[in-house]
C-alpha positions in Angstrom: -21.5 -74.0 -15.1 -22.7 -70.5 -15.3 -21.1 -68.0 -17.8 -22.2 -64.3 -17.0 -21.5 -63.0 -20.6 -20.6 -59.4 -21.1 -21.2 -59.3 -24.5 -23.9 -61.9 -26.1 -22.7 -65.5 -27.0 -23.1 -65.7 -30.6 -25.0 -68.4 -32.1 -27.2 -69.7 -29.0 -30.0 -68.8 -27.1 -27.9 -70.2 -23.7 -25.2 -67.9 -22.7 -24.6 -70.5 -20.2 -24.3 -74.6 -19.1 -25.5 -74.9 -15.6 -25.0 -78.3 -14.1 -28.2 -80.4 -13.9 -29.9 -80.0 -10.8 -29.7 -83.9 -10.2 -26.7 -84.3 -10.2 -24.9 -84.9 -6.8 -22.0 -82.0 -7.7 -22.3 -78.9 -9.6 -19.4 -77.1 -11.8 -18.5 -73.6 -11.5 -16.6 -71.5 -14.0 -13.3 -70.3 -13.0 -13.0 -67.1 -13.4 -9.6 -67.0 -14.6 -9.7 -70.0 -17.2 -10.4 -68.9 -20.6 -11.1 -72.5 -21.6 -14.0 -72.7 -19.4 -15.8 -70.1 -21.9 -18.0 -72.1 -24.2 -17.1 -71.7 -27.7 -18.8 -69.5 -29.9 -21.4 -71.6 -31.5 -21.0 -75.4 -30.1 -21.2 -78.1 -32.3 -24.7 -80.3 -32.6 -24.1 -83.6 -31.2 -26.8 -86.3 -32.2 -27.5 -89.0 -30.0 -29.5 -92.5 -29.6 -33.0 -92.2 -27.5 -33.7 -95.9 -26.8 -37.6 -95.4 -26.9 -40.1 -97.8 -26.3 -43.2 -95.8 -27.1 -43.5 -92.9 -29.3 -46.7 -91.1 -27.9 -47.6 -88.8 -25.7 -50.5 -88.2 -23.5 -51.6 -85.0 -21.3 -54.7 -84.2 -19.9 -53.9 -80.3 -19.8 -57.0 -78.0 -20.4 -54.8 -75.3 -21.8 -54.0 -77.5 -24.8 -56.3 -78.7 -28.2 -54.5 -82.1 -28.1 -54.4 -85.0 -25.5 -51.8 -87.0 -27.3 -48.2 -85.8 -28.7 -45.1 -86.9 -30.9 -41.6 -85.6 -29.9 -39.2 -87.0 -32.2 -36.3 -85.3 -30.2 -35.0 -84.4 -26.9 -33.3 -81.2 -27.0 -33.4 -78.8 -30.0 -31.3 -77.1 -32.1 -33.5 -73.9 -32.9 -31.9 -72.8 -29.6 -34.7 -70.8 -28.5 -34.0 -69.1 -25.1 -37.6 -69.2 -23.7 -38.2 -72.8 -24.4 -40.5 -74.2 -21.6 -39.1 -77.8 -22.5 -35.6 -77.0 -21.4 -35.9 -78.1 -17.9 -36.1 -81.8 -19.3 -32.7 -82.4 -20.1 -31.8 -82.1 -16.1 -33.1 -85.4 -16.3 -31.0 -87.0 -18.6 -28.3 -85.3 -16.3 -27.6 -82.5 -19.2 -27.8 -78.8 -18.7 -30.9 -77.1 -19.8 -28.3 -74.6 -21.3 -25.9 -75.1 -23.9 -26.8 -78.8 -23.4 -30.6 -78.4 -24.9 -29.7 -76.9 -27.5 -26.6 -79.1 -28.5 -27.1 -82.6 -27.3 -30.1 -84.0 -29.3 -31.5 -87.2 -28.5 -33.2 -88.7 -31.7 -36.0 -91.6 -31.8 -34.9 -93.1 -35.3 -37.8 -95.8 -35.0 -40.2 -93.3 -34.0 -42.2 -93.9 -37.2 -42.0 -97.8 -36.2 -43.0 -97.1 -32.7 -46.0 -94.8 -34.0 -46.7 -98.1 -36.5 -47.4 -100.3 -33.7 -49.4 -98.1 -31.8 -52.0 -97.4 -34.1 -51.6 -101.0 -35.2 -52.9 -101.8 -31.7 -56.7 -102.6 -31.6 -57.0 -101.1 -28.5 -55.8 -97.5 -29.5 -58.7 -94.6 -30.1 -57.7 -92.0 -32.7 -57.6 -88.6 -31.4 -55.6 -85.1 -33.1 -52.1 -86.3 -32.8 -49.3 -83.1 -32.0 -46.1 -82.7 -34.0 -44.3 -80.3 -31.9 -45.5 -79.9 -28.5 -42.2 -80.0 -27.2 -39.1 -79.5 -29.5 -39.6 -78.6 -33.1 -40.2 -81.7 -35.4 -38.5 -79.5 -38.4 -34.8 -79.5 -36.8 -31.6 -78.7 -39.0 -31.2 -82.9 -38.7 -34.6 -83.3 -40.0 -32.8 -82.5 -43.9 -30.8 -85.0 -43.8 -32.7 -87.9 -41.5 -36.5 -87.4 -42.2 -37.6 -88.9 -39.4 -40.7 -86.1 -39.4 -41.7 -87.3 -42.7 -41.6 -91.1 -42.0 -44.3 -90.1 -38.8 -46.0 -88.4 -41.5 -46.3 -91.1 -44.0 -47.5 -93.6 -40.8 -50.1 -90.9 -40.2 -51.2 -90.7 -43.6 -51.7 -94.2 -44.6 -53.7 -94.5 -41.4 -55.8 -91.3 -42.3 -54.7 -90.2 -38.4 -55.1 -86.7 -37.4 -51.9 -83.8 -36.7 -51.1 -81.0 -35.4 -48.3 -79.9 -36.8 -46.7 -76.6 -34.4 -42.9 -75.2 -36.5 -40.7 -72.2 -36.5 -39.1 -74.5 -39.4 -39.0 -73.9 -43.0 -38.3 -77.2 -43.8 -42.0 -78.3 -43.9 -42.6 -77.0 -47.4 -40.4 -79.9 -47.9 -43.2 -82.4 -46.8 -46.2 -80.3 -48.7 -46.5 -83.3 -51.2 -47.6 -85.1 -48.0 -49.6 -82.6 -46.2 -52.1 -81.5 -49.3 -53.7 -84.6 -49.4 -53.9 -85.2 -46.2 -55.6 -82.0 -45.8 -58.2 -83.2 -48.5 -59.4 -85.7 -45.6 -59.4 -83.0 -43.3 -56.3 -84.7 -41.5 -54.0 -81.3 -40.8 -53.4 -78.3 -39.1 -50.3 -76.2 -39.0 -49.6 -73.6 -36.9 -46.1 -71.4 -37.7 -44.7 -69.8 -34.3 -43.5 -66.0 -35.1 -43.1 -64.0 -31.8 -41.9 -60.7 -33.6 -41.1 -59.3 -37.4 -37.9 -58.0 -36.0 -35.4 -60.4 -37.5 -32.1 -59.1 -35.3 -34.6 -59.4 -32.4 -35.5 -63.2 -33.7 -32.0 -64.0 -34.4 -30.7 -63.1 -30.9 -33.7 -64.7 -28.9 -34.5 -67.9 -31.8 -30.9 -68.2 -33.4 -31.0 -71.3 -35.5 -34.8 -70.9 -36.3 -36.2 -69.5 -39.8 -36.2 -66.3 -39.9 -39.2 -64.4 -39.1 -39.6 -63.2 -42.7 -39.2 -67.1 -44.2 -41.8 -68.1 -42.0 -44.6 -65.7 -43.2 -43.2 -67.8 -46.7 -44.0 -71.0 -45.0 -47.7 -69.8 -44.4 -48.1 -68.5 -47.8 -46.6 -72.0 -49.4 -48.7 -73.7 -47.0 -51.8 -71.9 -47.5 -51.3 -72.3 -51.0 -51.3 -75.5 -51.3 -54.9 -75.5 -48.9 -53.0 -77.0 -45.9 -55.1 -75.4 -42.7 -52.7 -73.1 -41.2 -52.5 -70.8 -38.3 -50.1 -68.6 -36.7 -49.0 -68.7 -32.9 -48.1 -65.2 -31.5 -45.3 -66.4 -29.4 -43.5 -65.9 -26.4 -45.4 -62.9 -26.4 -42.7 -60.8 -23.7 -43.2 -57.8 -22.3 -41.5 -54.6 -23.6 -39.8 -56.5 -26.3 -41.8 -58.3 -28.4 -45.3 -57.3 -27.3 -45.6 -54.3 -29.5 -45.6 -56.6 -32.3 -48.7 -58.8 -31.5 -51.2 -57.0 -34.0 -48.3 -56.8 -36.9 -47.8 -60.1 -36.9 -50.7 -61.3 -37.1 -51.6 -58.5 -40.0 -48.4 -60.4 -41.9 -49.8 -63.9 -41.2 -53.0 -63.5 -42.1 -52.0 -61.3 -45.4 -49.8 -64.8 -45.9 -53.0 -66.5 -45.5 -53.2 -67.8 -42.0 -56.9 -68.4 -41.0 -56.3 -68.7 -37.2 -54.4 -67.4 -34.5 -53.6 -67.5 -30.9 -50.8 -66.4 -28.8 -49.2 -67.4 -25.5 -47.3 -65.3 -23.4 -43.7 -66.1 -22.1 -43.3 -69.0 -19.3 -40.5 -69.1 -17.2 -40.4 -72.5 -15.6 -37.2 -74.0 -13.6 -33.8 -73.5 -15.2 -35.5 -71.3 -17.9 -35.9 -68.5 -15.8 -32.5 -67.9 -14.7 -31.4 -68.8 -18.4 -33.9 -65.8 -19.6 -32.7 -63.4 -17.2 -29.0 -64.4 -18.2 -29.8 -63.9 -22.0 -31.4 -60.6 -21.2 -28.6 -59.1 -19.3 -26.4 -59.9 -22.2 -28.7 -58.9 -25.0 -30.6 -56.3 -23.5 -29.4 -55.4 -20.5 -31.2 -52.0 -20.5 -34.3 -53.1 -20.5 -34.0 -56.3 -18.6 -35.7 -55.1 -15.4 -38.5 -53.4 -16.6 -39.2 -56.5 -18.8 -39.1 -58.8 -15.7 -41.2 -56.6 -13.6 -43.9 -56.6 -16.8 -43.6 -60.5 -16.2 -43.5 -61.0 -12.7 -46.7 -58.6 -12.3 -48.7 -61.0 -15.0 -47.9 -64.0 -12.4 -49.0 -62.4 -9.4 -45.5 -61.2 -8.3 -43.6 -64.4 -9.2 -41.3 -64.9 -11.9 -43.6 -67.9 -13.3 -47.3 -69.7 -12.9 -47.6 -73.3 -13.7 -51.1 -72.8 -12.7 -54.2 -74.5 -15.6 -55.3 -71.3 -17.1 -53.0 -68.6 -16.1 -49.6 -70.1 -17.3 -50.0 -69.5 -20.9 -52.0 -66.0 -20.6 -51.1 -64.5 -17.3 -53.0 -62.1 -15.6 -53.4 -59.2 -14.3 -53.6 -55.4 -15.7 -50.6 -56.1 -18.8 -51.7 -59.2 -19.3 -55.7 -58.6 -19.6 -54.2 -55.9 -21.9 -52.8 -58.1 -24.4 -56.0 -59.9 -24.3 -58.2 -57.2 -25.1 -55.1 -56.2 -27.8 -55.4 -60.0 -29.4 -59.2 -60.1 -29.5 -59.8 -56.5 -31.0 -57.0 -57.4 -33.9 -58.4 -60.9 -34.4 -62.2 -59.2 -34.8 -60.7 -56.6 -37.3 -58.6 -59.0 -39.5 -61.4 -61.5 -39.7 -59.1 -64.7 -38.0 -61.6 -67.8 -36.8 -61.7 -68.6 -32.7 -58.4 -69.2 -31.3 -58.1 -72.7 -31.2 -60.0 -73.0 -34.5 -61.7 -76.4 -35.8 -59.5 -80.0 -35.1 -59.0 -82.2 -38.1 -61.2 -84.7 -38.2 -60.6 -89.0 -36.8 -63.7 -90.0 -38.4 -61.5 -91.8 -41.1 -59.2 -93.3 -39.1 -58.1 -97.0 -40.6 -56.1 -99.5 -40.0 -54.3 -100.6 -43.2 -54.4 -104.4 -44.1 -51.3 -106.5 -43.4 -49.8 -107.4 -46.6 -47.7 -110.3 -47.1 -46.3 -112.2 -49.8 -48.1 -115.7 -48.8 -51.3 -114.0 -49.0 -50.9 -113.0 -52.3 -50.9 -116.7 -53.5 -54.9 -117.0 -52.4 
């Protein structure tokens, strides 16, 4: 199902619920039927993910990390740029209203996560929270399946990565100073723009862009690593802010940055262009022509390299724009240092018969 809003669909980043692509039929809207309008903010549906394994592994160059942790599938920030939408077409879910509604939880992921370190096989490496879907979700408050991974990871002294547009993780500082003691954390905070109706519209159940800079002034505090992400960075409506954004992070005490600029992949694309029309619909072409000349005339490039920086004259630009403000304000190299594996451990089985010897 498509909607083509004429006015912004409060509450999501979706203005629409396009069938899954694998499915054998597709639904179309009728026109005429006032109940095929989606409700003004849907309600978040938690499900069961059955999972057998809890981690990760990639061998993308683009990325500090070969190993990940996504607690969820689907997430509730509703972001409309979100590369990982695509992935609930193949649960047979719209990348739409879907994603950002129907959540499938892992509530043994810190048992999973148990196991596989347990293994004696396994090889520590930096481990990322939030590669995917944000590991500080509105469910985290009440479930706290974040902070169970977190307390695996710290009693084996295992490296994370920790990426969030949540406030939520100042919740979890109790677990995260120490840990960065060992030189076991990183955190970097995702702000794309300072403009909070801008963030609300495109990021509509994530902090606030204000609240965040909070998060990397808590954080910082508290001499947990933390960085800040400049990102989506898209064209002609949040580019301008690049070098303000990272002037507030690093006045907030970030130490690193980086940024990424928009990716359109599959269903996200036509999602995007959707949200634009209805948001922005004045400057909706000009931003797509900014973003299809920074992939070579396409609307996206998956490519090692170029999807996350684009090229081209706007995109060498921003490069040039990133470096210079990076130089001035003093931030460390992009990617900055990885926490360290050195102490990894295994903790000792502890039983109650083993007490008696």
């Amino acid at each position: 199902m498509r909607l083509k809003s004429k006015s912004p669909l409060s509450g999501h980043g979706a203005q629409s619920n396009a069938s899954s692509r694998f499915l054998q039929w597709q639904r179309t809207r009728d026109e005429s039927d006032p109940a095929d309008i989606p409700a003004a903010v849907r309600p978040l549906h938690l499900r069961e993910d059955s999972a057998r394994t809890i981690i990760s592994y990639n061998d993308s160059p683009d990325i500090p990390f070969d190993r990940s942790i996504n607690i969820a599938r689907g997430c509730a920030h509703g972001c409309i740029y979100c590369y990982a939408r695509p992935t609930h077409a193949y649960l047979g879910l719209s990348p739409g209203l879907d994603f950002e509604t129907e959540i499938f939880i892992k509530r043994n992921a810190a048992e999973l996560l148990r196991a596989e370190l347990s293994r004696p096989a396994y090889r520590p490496a930096p481990l990322a929270l939030g590669a995917n879907t944000d590991p500080y979700q509105p469910y985290e408050r009440d479930l706290g399946l974040t902070r169970q991974v977190l307390e695996v990871l710290a009693e084996f002294r295992h490296p994370v990565m920790i990426t969030t547009k949540g406030a939520l993780i100042e919740r979890d500082i109790d677990l995260l100073a120490p840990m960065a003691e060992l030189d076991l954390v990183r955190v970097m905070v995702s702000i794309a723009t300072l403009d909070a109706e801008i963030a609300r519209r495109m990021e509509p159940r994530a902090a606030p862009p204000a609240r965040r800079l909070d998060v990397i002034r808590a954080l910082s505090a508290a001499g947990i690593p933390t960085g800040v992400i400049v990102a989506p960075v898209v064209p002609a409506l949040t580019d301008d802010a690049m070098e303000a954004v990272m002037a507030a992070a690093h006045e907030a005490g970030a130490t690193v940055a980086t940024y990424v600029f928009i990716r359109l992949p599959r269903e996200v694309r036509d999602l995007f262009v959707e949200w634009l029309q209805a948001n922005y619909p004045q400057r909706a072409a000009h931003v797509m022509s900014l973003i299809r000349q920074s992939h070579g005339g396409a609307d996206n490039d998956s490519a090692f390299g170029r999807r996350m920086r684009g090229e081209g004259a706007f995109a060498d630009l921003l490069r040039q724009r990133f470096h210079v403000a990076a130089r001035r304000l003093g931030y460390a190299d992009d990617r900055g240092s990885a926490p360290t594996s050195a102490l990894f451990r295994r903790p000792t089985p502890q039983s109650g018969q083993g007490e008696l010897f």
